[in-house]
PyMOL Python script that loads the backbone (N, CA, C, O; Angstrom):
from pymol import cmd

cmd.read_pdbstr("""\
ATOM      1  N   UNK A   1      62.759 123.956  45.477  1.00  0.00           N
ATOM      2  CA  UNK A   1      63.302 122.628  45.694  1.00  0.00           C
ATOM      3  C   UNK A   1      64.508 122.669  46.627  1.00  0.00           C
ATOM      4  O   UNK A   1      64.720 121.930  47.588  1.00  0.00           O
ATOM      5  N   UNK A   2      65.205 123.599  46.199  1.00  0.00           N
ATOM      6  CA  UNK A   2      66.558 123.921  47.397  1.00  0.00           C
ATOM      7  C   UNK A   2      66.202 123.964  48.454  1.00  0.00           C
ATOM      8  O   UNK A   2      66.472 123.131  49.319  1.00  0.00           O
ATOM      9  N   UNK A   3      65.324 125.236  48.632  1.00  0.00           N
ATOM     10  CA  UNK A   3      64.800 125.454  49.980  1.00  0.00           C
ATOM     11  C   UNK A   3      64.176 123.947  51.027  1.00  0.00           C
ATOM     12  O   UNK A   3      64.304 123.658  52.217  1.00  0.00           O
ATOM     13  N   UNK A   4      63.487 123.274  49.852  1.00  0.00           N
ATOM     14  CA  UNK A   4      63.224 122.286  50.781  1.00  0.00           C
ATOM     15  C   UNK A   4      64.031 121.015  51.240  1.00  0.00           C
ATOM     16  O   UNK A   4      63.913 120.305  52.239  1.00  0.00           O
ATOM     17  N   UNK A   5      64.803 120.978  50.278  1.00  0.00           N
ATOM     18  CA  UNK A   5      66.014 119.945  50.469  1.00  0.00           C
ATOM     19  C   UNK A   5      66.671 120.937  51.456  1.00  0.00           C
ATOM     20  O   UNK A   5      66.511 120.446  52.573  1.00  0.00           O
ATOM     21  N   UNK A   6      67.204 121.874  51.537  1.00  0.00           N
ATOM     22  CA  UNK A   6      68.270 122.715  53.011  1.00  0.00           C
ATOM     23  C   UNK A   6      67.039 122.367  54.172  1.00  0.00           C
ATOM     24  O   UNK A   6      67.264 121.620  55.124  1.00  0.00           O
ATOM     25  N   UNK A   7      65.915 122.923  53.978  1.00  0.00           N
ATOM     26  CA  UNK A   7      64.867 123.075  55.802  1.00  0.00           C
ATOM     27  C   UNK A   7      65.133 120.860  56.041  1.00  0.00           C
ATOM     28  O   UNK A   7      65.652 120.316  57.016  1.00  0.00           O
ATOM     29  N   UNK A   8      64.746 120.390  55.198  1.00  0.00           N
ATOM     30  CA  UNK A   8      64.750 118.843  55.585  1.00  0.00           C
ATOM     31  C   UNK A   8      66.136 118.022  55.770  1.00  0.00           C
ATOM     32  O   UNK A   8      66.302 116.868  56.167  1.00  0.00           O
ATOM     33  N   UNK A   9      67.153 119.072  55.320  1.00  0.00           N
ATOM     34  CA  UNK A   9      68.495 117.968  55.808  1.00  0.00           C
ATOM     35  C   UNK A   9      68.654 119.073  57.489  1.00  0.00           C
ATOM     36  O   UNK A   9      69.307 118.538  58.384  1.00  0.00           O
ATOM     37  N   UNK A  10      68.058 120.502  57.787  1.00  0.00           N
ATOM     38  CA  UNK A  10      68.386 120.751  58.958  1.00  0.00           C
ATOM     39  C   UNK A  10      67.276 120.211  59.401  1.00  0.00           C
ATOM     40  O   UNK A  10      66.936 121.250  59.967  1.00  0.00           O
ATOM     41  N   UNK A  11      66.304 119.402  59.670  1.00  0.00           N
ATOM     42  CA  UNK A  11      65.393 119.033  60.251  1.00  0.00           C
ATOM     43  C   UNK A  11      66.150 117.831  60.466  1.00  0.00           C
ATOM     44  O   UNK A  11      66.234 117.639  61.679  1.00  0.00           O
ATOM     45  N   UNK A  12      66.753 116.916  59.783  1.00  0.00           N
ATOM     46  CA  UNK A  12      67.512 115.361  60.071  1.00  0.00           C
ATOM     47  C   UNK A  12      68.502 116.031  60.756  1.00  0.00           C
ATOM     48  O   UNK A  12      69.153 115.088  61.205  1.00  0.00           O
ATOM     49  N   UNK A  13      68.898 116.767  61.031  1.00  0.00           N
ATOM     50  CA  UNK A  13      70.134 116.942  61.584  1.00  0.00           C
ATOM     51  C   UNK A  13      70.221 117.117  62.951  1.00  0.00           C
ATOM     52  O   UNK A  13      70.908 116.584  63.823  1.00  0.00           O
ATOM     53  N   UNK A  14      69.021 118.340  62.951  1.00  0.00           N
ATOM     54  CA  UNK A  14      68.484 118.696  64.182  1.00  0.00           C
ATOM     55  C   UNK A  14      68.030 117.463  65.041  1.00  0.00           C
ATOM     56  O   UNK A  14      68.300 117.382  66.239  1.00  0.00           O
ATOM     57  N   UNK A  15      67.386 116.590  64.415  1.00  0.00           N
ATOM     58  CA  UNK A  15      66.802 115.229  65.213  1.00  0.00           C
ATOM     59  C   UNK A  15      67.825 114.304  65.659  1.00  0.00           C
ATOM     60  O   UNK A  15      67.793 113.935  66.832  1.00  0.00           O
ATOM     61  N   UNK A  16      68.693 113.898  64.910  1.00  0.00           N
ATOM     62  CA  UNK A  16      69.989 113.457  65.071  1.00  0.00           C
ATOM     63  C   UNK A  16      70.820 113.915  66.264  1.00  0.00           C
ATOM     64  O   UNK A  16      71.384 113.216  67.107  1.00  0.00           O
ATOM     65  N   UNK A  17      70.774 115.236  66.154  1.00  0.00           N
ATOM     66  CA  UNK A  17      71.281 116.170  68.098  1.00  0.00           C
ATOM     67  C   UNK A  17      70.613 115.736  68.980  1.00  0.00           C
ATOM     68  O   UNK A  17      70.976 115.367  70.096  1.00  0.00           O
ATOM     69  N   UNK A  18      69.275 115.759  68.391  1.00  0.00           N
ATOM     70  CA  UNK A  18      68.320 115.633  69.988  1.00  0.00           C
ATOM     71  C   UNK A  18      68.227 113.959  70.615  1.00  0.00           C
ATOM     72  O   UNK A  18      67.699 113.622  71.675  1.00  0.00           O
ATOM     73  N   UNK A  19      68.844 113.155  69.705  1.00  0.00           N
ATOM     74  CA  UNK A  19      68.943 111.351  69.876  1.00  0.00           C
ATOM     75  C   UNK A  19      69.930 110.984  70.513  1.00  0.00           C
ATOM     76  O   UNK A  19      69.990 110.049  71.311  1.00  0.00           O
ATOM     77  N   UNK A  20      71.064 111.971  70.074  1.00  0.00           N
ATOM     78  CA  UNK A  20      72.289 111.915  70.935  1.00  0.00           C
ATOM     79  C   UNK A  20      71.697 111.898  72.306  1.00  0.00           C
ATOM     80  O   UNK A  20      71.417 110.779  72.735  1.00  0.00           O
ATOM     81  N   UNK A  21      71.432 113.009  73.142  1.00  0.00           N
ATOM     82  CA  UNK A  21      71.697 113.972  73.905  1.00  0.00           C
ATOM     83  C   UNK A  21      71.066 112.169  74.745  1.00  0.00           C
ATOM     84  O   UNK A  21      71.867 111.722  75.566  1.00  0.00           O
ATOM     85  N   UNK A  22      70.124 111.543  74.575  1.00  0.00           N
ATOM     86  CA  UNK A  22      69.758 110.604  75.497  1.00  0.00           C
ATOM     87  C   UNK A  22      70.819 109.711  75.872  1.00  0.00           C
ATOM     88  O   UNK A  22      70.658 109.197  76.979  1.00  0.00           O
ATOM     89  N   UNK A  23      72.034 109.334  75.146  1.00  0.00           N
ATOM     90  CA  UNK A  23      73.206 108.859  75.617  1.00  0.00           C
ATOM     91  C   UNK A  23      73.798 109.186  76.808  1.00  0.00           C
ATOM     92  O   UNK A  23      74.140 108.451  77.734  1.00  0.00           O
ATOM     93  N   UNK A  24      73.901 110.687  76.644  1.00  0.00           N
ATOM     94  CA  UNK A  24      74.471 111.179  77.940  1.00  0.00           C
ATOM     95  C   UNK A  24      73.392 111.138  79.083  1.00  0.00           C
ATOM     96  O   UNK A  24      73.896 110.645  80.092  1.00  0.00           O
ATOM     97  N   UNK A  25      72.370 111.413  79.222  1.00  0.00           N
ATOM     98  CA  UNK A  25      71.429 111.097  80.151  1.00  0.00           C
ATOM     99  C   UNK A  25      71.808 109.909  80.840  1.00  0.00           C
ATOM    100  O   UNK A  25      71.988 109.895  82.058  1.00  0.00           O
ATOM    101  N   UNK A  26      71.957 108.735  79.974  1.00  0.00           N
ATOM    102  CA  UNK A  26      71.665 107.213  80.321  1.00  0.00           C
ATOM    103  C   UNK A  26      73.939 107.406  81.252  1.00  0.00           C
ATOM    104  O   UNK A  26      74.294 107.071  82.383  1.00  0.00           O
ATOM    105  N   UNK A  27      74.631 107.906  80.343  1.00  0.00           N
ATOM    106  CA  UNK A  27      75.678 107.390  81.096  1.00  0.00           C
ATOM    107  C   UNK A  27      75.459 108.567  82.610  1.00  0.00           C
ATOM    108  O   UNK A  27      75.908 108.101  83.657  1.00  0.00           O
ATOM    109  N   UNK A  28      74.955 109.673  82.681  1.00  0.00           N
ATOM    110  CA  UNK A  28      75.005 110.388  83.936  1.00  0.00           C
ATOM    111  C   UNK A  28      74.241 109.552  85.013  1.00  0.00           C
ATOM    112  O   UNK A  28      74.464 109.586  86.223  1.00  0.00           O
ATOM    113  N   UNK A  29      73.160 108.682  84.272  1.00  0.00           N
ATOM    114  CA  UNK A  29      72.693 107.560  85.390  1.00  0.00           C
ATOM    115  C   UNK A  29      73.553 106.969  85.716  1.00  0.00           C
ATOM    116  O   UNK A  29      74.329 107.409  86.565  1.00  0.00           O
ATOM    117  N   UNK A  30      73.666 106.060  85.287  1.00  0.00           N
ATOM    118  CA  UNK A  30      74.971 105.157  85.435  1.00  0.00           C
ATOM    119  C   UNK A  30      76.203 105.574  86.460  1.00  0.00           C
ATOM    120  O   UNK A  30      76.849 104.801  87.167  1.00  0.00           O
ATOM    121  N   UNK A  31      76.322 106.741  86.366  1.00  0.00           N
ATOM    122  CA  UNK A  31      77.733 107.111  86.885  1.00  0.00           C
ATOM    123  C   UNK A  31      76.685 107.570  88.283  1.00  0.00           C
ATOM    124  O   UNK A  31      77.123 107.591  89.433  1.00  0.00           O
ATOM    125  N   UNK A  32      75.835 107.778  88.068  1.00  0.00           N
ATOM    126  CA  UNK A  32      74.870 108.038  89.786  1.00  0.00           C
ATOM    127  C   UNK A  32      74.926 106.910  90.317  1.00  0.00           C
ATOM    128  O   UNK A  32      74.987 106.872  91.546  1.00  0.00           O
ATOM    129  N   UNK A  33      74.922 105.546  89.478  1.00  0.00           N
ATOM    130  CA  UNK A  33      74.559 104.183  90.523  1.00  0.00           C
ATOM    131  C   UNK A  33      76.238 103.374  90.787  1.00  0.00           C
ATOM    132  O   UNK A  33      76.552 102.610  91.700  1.00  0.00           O
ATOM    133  N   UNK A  34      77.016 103.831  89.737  1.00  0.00           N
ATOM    134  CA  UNK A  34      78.246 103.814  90.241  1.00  0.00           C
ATOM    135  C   UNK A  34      79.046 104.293  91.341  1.00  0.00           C
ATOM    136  O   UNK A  34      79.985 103.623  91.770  1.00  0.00           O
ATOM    137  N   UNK A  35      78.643 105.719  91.952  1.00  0.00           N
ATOM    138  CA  UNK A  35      78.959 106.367  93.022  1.00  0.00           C
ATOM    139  C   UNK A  35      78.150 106.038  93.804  1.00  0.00           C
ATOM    140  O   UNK A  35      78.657 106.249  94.906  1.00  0.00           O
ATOM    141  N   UNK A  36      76.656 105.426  93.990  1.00  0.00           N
ATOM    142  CA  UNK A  36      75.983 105.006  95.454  1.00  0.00           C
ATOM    143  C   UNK A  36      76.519 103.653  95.309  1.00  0.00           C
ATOM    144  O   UNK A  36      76.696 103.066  96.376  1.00  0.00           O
ATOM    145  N   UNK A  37      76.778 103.106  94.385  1.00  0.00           N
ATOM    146  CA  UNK A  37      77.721 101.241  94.536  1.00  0.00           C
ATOM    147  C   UNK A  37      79.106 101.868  95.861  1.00  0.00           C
ATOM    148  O   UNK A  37      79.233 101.592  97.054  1.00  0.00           O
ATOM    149  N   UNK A  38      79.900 102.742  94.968  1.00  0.00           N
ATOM    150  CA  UNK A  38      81.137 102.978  95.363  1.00  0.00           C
ATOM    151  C   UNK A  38      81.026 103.291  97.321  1.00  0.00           C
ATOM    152  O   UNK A  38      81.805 102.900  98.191  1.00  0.00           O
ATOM    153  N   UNK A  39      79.739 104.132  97.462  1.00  0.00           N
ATOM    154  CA  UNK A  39      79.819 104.888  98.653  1.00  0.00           C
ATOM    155  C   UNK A  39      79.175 103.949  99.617  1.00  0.00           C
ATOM    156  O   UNK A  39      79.292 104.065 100.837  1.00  0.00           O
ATOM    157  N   UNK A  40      78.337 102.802  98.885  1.00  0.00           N
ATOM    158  CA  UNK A  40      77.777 101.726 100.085  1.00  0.00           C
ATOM    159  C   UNK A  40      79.236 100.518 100.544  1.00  0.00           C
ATOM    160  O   UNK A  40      79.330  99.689 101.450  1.00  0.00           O
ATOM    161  N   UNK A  41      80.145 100.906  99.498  1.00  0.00           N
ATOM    162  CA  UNK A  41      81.274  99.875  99.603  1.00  0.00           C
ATOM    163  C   UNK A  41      82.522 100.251 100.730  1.00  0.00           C
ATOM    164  O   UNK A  41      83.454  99.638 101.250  1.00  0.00           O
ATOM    165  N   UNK A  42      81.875 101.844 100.786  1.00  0.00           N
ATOM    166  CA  UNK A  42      83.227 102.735 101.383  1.00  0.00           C
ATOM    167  C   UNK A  42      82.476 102.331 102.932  1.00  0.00           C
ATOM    168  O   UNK A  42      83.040 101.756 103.863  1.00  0.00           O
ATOM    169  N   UNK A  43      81.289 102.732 102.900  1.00  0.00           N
ATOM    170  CA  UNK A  43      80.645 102.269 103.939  1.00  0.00           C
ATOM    171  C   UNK A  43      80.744 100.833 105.007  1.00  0.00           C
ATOM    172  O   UNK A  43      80.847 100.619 106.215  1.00  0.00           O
ATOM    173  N   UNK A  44      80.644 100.067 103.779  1.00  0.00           N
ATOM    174  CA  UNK A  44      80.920  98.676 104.559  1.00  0.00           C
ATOM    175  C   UNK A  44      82.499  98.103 104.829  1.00  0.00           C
ATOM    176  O   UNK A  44      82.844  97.194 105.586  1.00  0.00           O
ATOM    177  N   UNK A  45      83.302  98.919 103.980  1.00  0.00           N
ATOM    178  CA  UNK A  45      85.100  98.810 104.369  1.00  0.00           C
ATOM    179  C   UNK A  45      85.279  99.782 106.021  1.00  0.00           C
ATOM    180  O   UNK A  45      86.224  99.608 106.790  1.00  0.00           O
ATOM    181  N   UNK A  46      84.068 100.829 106.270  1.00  0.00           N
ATOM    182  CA  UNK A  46      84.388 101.836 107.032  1.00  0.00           C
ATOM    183  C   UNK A  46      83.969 100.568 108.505  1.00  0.00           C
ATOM    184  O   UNK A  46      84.754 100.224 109.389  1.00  0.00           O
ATOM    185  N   UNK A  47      82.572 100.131 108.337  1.00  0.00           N
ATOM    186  CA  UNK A  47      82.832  98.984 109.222  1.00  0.00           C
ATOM    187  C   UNK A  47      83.139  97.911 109.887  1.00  0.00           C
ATOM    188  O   UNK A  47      82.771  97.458 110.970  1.00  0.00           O
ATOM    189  N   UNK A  48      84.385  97.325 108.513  1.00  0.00           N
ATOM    190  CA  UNK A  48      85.364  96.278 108.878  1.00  0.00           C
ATOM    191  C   UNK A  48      86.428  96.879 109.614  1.00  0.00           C
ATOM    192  O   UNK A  48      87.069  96.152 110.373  1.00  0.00           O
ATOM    193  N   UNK A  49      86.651  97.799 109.539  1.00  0.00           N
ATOM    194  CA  UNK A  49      87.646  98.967 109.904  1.00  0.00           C
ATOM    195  C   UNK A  49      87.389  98.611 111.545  1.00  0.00           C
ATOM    196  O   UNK A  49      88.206  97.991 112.227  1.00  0.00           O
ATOM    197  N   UNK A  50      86.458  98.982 111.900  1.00  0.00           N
ATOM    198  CA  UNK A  50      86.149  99.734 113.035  1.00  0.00           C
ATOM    199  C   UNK A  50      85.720  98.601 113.844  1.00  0.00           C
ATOM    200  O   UNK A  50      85.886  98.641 115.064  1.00  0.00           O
ATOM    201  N   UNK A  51      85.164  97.559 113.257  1.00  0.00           N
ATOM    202  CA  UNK A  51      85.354  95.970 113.931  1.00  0.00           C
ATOM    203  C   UNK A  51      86.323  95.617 114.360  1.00  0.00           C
ATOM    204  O   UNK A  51      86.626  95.145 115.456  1.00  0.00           O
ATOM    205  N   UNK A  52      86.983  95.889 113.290  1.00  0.00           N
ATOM    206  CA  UNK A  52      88.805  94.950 113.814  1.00  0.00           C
ATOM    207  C   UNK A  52      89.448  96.093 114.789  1.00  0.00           C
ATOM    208  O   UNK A  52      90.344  95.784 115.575  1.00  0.00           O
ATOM    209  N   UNK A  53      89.009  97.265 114.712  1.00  0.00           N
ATOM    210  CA  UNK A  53      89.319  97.826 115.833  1.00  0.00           C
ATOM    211  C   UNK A  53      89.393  97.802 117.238  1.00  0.00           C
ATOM    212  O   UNK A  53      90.260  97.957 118.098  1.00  0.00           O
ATOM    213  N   UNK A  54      87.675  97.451 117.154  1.00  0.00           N
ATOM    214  CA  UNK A  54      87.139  96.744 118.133  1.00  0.00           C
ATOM    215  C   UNK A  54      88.160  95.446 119.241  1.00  0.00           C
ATOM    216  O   UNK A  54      88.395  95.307 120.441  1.00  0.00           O
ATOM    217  N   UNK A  55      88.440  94.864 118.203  1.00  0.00           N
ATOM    218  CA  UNK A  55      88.708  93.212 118.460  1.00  0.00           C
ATOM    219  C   UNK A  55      90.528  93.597 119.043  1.00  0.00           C
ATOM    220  O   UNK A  55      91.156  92.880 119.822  1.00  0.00           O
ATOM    221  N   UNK A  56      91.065  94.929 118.386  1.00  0.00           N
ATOM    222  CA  UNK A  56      92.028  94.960 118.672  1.00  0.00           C
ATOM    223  C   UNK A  56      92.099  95.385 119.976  1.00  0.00           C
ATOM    224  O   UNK A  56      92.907  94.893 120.764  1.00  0.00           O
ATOM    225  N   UNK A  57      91.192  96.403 120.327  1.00  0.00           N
ATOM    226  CA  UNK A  57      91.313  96.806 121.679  1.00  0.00           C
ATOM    227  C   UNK A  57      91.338  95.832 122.593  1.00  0.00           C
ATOM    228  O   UNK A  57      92.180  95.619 123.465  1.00  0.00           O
ATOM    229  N   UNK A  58      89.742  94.895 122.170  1.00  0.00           N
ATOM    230  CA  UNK A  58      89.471  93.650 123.184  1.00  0.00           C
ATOM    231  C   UNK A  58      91.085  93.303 123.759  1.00  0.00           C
ATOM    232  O   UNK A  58      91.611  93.547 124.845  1.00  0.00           O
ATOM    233  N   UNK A  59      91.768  92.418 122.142  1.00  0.00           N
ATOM    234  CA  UNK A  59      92.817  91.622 122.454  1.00  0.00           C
ATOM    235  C   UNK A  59      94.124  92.329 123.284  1.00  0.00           C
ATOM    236  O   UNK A  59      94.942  91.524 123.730  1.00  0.00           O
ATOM    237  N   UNK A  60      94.329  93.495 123.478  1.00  0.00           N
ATOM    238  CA  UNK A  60      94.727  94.339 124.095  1.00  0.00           C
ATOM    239  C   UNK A  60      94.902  94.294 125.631  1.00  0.00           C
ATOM    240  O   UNK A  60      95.858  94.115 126.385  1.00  0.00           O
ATOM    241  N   UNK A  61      93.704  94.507 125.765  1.00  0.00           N
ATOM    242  CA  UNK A  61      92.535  94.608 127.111  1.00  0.00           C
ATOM    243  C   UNK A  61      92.950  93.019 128.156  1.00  0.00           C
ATOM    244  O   UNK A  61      93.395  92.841 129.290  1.00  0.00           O
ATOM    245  N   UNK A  62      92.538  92.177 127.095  1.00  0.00           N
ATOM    246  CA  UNK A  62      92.715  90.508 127.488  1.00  0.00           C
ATOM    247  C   UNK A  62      94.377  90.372 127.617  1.00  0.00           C
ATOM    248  O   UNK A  62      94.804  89.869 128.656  1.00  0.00           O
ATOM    249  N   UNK A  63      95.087  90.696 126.851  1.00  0.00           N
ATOM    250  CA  UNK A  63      96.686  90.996 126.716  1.00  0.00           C
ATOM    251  C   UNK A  63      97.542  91.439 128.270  1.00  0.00           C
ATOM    252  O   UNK A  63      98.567  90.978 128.771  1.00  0.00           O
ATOM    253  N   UNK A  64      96.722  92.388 128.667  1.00  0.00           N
ATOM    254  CA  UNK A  64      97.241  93.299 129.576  1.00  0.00           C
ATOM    255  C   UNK A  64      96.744  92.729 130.927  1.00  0.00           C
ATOM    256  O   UNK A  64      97.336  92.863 131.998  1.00  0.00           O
ATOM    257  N   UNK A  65      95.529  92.050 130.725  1.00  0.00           N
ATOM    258  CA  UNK A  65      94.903  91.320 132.060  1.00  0.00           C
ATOM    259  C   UNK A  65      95.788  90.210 132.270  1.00  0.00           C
ATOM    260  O   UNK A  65      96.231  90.015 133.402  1.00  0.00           O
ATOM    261  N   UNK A  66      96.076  89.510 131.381  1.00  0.00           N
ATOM    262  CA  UNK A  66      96.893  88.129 131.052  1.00  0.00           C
ATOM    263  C   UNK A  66      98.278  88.698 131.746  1.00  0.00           C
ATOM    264  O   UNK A  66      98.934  87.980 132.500  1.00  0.00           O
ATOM    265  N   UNK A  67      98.681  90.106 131.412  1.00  0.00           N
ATOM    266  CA  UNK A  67     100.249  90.039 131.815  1.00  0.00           C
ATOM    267  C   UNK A  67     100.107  90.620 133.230  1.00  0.00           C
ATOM    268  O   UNK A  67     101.220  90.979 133.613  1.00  0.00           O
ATOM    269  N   UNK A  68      99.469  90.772 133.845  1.00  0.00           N
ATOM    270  CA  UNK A  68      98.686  91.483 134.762  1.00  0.00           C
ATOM    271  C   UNK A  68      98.817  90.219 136.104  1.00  0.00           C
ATOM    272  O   UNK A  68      99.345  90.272 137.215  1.00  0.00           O
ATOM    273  N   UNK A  69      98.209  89.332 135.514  1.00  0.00           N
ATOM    274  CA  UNK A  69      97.860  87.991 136.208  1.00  0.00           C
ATOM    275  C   UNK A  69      99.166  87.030 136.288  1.00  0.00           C
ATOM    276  O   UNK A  69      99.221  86.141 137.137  1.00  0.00           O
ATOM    277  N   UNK A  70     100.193  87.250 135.379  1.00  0.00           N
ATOM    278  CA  UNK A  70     101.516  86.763 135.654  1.00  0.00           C
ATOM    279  C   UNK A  70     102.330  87.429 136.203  1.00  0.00           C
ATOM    280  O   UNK A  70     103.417  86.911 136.459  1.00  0.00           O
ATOM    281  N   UNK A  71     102.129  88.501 136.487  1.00  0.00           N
ATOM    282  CA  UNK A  71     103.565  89.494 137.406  1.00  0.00           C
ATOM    283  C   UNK A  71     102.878  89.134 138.573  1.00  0.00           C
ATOM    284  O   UNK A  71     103.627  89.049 139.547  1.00  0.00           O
ATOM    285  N   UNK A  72     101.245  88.803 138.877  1.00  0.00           N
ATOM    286  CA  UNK A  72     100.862  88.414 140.248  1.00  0.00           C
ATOM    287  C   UNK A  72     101.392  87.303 140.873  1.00  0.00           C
ATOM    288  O   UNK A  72     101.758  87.170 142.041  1.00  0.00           O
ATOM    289  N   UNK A  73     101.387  86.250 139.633  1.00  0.00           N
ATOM    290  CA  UNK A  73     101.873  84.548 139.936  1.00  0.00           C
ATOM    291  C   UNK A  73     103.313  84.603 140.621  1.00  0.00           C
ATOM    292  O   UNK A  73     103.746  84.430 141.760  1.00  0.00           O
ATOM    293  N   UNK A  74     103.756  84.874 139.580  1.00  0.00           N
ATOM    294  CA  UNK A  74     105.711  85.845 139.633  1.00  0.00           C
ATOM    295  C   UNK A  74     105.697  86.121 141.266  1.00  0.00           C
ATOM    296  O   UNK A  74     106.495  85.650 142.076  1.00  0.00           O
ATOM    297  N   UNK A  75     104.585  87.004 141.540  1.00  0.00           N
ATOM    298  CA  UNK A  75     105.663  87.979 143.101  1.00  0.00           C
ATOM    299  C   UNK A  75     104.870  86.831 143.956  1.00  0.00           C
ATOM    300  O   UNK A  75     105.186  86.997 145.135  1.00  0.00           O
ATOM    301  N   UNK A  76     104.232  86.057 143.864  1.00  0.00           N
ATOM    302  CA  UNK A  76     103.985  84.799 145.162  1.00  0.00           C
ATOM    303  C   UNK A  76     104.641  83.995 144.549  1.00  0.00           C
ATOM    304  O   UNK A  76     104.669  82.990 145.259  1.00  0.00           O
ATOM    305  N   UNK A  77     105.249  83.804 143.560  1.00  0.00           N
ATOM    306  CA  UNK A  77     106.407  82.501 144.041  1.00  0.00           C
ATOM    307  C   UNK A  77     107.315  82.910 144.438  1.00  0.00           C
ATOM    308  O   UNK A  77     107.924  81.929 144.866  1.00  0.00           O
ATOM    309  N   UNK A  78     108.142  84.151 144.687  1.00  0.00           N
ATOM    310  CA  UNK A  78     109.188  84.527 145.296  1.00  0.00           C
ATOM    311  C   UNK A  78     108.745  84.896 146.845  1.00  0.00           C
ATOM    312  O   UNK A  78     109.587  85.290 147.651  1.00  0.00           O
TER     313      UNK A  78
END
""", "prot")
cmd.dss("prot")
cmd.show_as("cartoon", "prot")
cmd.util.cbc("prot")
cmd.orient("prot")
C-alpha cells in the first residue's frame, strides 16, 4: 500500500513538472514577438531619422541657394 501511495504521489508530481514547463514555452514566445514588435519599431524610428535628415539637408541646400541669391542682389545694387 505504501509503495503504491509513494510511486502515485511521484507520478502527480512528476506530471505537475511537466505542466509547468509549458508556461515557460508560451512566455519564451511571447518575448520572441516582443523583440520582432521592438525591432520593426527600431526600424521604422531608423526611417523617420533618416527622412528628417533628408529634409534637413534639402532645407540647407535651399538655405544656402537663398543666401547665395541675396549677396547677388546686394553686389548689383551697389
Amino acid at each position: 500500500m505504501r509503495k503504491t501511495l509513494a510511486i502515485a504521489l511521484m507520478l502527480t508530481a512528476s506530471l505537475g513538472l511537466a505542466a509547468c514547463d509549458k508556461k515557460s514555452e508560451d512566455k519564451a514566445q511571447d518575448a520572441n514577438q516582443h523583440a520582432e514588435q521592438a525591432q520593426q519599431k527600431m526600424n521604422e524610428a531608423q526611417d523617420k531619422v533618416n527622412d528628417a535628415a533628408k529634409e534637413n539637408a534639402e532645407a540647407a541646400k535651399d538655405q544656402a541657394e537663398s543666401n547665395q541669391a541675396a549677396q547677388e542682389e546686394a553686389a548689383k545694387k551697389q
